[in-house]
C-alpha positions as CSV (number, residue, x, y, z in Angstrom):
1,X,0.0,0.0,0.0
2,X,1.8,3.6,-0.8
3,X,1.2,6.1,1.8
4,X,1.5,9.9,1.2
5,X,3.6,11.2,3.2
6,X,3.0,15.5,4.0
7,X,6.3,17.4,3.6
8,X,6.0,20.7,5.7
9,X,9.7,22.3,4.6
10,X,8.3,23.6,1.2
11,X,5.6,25.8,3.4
12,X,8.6,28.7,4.2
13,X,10.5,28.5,0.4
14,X,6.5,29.1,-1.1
15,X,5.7,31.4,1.7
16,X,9.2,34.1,1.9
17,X,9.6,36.0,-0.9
18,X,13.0,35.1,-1.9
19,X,13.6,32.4,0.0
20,X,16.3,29.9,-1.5
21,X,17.6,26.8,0.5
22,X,16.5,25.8,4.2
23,X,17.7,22.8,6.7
24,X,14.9,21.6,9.3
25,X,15.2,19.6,12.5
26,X,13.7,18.5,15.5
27,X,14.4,16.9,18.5
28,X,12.6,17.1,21.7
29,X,15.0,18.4,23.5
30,X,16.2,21.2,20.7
31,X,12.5,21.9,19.7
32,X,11.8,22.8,15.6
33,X,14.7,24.3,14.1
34,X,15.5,25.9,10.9
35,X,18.3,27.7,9.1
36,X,17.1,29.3,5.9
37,X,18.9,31.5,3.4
38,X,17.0,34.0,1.0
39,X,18.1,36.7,-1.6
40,X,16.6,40.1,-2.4
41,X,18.0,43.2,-4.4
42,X,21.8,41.6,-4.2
43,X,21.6,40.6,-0.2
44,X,21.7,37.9,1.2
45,X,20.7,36.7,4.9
46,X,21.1,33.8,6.4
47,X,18.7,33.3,9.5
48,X,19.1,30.1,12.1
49,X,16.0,29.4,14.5
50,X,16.3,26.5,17.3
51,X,13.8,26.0,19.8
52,X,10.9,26.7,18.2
53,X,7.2,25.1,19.8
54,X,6.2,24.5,16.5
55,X,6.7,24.1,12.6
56,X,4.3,27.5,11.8
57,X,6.2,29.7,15.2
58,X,9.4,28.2,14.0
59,X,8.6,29.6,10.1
60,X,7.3,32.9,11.5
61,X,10.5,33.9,13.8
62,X,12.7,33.0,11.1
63,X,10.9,35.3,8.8
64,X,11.3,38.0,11.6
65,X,14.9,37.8,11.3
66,X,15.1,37.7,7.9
67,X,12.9,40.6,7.6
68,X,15.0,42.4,9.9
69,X,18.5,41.3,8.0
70,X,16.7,42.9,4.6
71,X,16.1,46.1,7.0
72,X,19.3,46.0,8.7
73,X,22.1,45.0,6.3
74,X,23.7,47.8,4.6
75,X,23.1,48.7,0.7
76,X,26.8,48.0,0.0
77,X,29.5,46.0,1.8
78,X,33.0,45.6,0.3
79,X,33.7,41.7,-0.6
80,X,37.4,40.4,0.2
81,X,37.7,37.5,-1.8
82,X,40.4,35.5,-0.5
83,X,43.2,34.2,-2.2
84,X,43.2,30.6,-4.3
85,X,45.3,27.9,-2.1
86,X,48.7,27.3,-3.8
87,X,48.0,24.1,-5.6
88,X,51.4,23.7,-7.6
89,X,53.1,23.8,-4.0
90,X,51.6,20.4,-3.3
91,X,52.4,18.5,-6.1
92,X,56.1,19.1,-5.9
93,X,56.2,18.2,-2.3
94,X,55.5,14.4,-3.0
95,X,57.2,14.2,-6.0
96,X,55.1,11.3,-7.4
97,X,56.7,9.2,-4.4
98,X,54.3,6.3,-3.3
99,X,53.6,6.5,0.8
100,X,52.8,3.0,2.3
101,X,51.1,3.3,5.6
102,X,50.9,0.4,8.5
103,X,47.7,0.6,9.9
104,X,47.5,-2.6,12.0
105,X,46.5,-2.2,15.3
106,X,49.9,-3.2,17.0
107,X,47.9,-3.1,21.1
108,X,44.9,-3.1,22.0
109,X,43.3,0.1,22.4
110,X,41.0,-1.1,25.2
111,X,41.9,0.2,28.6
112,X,43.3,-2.3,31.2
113,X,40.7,-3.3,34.2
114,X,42.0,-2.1,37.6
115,X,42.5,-5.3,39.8
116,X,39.9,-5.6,42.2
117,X,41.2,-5.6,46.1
118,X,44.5,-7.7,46.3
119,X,43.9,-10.5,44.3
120,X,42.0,-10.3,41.0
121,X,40.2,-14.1,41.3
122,X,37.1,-15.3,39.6
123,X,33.9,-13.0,40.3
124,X,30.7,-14.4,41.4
125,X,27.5,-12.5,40.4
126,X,25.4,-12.3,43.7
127,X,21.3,-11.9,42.3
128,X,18.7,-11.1,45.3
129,X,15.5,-13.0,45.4
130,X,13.1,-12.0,42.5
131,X,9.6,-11.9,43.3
132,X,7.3,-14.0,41.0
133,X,5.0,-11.9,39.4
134,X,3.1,-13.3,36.6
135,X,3.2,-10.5,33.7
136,X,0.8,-11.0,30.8
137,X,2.3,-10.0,27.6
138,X,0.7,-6.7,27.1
139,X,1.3,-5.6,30.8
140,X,4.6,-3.6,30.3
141,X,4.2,-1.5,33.2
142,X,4.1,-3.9,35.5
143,X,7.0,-5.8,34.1
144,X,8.9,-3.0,34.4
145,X,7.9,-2.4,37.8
146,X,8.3,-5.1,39.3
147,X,11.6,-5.7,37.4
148,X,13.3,-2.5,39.0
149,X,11.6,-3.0,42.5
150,X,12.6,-6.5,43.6
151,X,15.9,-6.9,41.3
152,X,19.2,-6.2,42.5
153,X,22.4,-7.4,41.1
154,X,25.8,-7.0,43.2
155,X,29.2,-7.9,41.7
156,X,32.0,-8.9,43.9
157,X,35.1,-10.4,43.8
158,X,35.4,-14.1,45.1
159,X,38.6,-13.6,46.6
160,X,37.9,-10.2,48.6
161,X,34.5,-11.0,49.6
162,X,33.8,-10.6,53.5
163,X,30.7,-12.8,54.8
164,X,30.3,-10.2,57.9
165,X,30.8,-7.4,56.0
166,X,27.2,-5.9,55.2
167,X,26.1,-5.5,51.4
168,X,23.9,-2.0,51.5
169,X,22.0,-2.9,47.7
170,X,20.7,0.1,46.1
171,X,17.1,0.6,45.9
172,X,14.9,1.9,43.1
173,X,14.0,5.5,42.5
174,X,10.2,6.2,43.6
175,X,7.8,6.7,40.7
């Protein structure tokens, strides 16, 4: 079955006079976002928006800005193009010599564990008591609940484990 899917980033380039290329994004945390260029009478602003509540605010501010760029930028600015790169400078520097590089990893770039307590022997995994709680398949909030109420793992090392020493576990987080 073909869906149709709505595009929303063509609403600003129709709607602002001018307007020539734009980048959208959200993210919940960043809001709706936009950066979008336009050109009139031989200017041209760029305008960045993040944080907007929503596609039509987000469109609107940057329209604002752009409005006031137009308004604001003066009639004539002098251009310094810069210079081209010296190209024929590179070329002689390798003089056509072939460079063979070893990339083999030679160590591992994994970071050593830290020895537990004196001796590092094997490790035991230490699991408190889960309750039995019978979870239909569509009951997800209860699995997870009773998942991070009642479980507990502990690690400890076999060799520096103390029987008398107590073992404070760490409890969940109330909802």
């Amino acid at each position: 079955k073909i869906r149709k899917v709505n595009n929303t980033n063509r609403r600003f380039l129709a709607a602002y006079k001018g307007a020539d290329g734009i980048k959208t994004g959200y993210t919940r945390a960043a809001g709706f976002n936009l950066v979008a260029s336009a050109e009139r009478g031989g200017k041209r602003i760029v305008a960045t928006m993040f944080g907007g509540s929503s596609t039509a605010a987000r469109n609107k501010r940057v329209a604002q800005l752009l409005d006031m760029g137009f308004e604001r930028a003066p009639a004539t600015a002098k251009l310094q193009r810069p210079s081209l790169p010296p190209y024929d400078q590179n070329e002689n520097e390798t003089g056509g010599k072939t460079l063979r590089l070893v990339t083999a990893v030679k160590r591992s770039l994994r970071p050593k564990m830290r020895p537990f307590g004196k001796a590092s022997g094997p490790e035991e995994v230490l699991l408190a008591d889960l309750p039995e709680v019978l979870v239909q398949p569509d009951d997800i909030l209860t699995a997870v609940q009773s998942a991070t109420s009642g479980a507990v793992a502990v690690q400890v090392s076999a060799s520096t484990f103390d029987p008398e020493m107590p073992v404070t576990a760490p409890r969940a987080r109330p909802p």
